[in-house]
Rosetta silent file (secondary structure, phi, psi, omega in degrees, C-alpha in Angstrom):
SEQUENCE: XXXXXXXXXXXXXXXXXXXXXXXXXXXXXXXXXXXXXXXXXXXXXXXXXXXXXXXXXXXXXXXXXXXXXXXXXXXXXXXXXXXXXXXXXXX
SCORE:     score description
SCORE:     0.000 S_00000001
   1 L     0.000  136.812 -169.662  -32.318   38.625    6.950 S_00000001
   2 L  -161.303 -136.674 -177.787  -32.237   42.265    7.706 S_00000001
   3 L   -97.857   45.427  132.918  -32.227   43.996   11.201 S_00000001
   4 L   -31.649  -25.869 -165.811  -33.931   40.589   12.315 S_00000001
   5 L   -89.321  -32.726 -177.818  -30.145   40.154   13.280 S_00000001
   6 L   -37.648  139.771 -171.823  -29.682   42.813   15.603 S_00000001
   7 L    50.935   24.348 -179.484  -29.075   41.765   19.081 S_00000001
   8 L  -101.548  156.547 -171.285  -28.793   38.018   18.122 S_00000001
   9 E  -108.234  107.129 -160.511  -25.733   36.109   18.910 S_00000001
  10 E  -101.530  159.915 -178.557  -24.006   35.027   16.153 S_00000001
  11 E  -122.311  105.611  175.891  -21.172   32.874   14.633 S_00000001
  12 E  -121.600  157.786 -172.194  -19.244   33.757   12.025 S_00000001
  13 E   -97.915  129.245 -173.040  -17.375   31.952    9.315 S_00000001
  14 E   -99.221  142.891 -168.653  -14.271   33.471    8.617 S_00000001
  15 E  -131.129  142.188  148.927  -12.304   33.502    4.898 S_00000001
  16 L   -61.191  174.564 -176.379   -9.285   34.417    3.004 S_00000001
  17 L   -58.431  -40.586  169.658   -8.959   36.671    0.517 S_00000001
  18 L   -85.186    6.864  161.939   -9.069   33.807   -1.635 S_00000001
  19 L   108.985  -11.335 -162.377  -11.736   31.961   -0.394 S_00000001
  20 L   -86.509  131.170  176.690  -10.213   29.264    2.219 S_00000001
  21 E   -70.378  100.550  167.587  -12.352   28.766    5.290 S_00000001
  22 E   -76.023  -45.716  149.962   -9.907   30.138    8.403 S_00000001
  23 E   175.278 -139.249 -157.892  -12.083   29.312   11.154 S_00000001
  24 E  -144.768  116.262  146.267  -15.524   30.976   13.237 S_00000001
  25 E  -152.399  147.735 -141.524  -15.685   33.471   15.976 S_00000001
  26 E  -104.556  144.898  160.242  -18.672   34.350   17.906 S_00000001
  27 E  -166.106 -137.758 -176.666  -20.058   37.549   19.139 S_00000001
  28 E  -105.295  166.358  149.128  -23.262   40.112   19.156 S_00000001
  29 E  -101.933  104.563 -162.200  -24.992   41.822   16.369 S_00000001
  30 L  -113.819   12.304  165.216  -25.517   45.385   16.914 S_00000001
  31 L  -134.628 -174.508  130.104  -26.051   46.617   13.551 S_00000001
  32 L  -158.669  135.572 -178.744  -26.790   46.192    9.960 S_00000001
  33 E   -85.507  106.951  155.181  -25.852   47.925    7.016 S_00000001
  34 E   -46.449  141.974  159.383  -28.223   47.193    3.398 S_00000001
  35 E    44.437   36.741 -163.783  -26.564   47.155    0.332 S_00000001
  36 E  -111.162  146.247 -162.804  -23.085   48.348    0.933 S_00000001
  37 E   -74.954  131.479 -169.198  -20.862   48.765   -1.857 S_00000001
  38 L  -152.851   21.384  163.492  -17.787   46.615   -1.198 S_00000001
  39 L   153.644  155.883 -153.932  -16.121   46.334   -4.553 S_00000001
  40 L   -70.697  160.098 -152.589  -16.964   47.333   -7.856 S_00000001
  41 L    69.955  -28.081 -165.731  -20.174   45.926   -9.099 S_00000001
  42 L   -93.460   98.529  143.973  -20.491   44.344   -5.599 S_00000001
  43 E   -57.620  148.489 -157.660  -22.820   45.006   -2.807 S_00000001
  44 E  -142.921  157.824  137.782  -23.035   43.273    0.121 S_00000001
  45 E  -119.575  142.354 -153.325  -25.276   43.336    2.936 S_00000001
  46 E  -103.094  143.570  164.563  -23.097   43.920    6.344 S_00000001
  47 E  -109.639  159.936  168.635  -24.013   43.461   10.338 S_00000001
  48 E  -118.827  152.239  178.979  -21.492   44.887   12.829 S_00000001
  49 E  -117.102  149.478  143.578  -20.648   42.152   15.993 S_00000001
  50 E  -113.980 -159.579 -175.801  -19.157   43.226   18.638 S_00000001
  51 E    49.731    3.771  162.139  -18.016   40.749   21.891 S_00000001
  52 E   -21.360  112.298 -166.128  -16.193   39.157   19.788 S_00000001
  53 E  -128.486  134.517 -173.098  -14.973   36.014   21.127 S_00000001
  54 L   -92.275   -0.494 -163.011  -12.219   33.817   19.443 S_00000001
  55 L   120.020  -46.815 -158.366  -11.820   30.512   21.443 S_00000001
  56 L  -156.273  101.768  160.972   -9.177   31.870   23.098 S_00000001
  57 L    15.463  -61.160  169.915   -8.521   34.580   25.731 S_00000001
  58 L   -92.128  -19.922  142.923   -5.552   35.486   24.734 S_00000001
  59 L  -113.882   89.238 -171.332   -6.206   36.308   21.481 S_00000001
  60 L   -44.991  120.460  174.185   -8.379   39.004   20.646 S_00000001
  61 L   -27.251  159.626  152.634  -10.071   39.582   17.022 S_00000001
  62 L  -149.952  115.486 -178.395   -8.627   42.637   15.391 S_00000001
  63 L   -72.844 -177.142  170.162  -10.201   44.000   12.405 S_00000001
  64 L   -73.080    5.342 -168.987   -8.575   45.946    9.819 S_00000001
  65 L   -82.641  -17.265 -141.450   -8.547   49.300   11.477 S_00000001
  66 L   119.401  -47.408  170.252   -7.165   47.849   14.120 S_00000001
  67 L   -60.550  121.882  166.125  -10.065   47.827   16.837 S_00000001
  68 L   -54.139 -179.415  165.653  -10.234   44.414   18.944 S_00000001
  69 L    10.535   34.117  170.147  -13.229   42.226   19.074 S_00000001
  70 L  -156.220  134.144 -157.045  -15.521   44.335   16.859 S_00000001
  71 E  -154.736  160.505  146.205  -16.105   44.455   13.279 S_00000001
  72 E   -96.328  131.591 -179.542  -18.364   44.202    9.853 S_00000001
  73 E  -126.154  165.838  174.198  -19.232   40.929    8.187 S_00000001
  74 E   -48.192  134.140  146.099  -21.037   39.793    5.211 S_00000001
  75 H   -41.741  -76.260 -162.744  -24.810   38.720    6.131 S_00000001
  76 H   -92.237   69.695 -174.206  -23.874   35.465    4.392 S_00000001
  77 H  -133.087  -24.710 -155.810  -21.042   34.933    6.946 S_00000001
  78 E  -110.785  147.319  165.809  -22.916   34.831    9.543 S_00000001
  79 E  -156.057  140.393 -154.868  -25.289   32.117   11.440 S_00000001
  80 E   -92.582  139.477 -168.079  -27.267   32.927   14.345 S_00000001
  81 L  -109.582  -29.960  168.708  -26.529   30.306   17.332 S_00000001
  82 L   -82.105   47.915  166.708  -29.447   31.525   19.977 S_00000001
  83 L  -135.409  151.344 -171.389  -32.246   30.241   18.429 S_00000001
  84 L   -90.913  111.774 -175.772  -33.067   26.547   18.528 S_00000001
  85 L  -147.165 -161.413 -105.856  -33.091   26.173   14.280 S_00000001
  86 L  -170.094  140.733  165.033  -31.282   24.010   12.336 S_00000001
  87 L   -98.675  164.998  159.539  -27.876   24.967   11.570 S_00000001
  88 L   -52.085  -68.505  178.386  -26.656   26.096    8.401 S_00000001
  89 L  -108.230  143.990 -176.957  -23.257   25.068    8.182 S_00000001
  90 L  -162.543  139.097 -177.284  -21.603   21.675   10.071 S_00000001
  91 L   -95.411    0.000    0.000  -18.846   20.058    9.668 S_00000001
């Protein structure tokens, strides 16, 4: 996966710091970052969504800056929903 993701519509699985599955919200992919350093030793590679959408209207995503319904996630966060494939993750 690389910028294969760009402009695909995506799903992402959301976590705590500690690892607990919080839930999925969907939006576009309009970037992608290789290899970015995201604690030491760790590299990651990142997409940015925008359109974020959470389920519900009235609440809008907010990342940590602050900015609604646009953000960077992990590549392996993410699973692409417009393509007819197999999904990854199901509950």
């Amino acid at each position: 996966m690389s910028y294969t993701l760009v402009g695909k519509h995506v799903r992402v699985h959301l976590y705590s710091r500690e690892g607990i599955a919080l839930g999925t919200v969907s939006g576009r992919v309009v970037d992608f970052s290789p290899k970015v350093k995201v604690g030491p030793g760790m590299n990651k590679d990142l997409v940015y969504v925008v359109d974020i959408e959470t389920g519900d209207p009235e609440v809008p995503y907010t990342n940590s800056t602050g900015e609604e319904n646009e953000s960077w996630f992990a590549v392996q966060d993410v699973e692409v929903i417009d393509e007819e494939s197999p999904r990854l993750f199901s509950n």
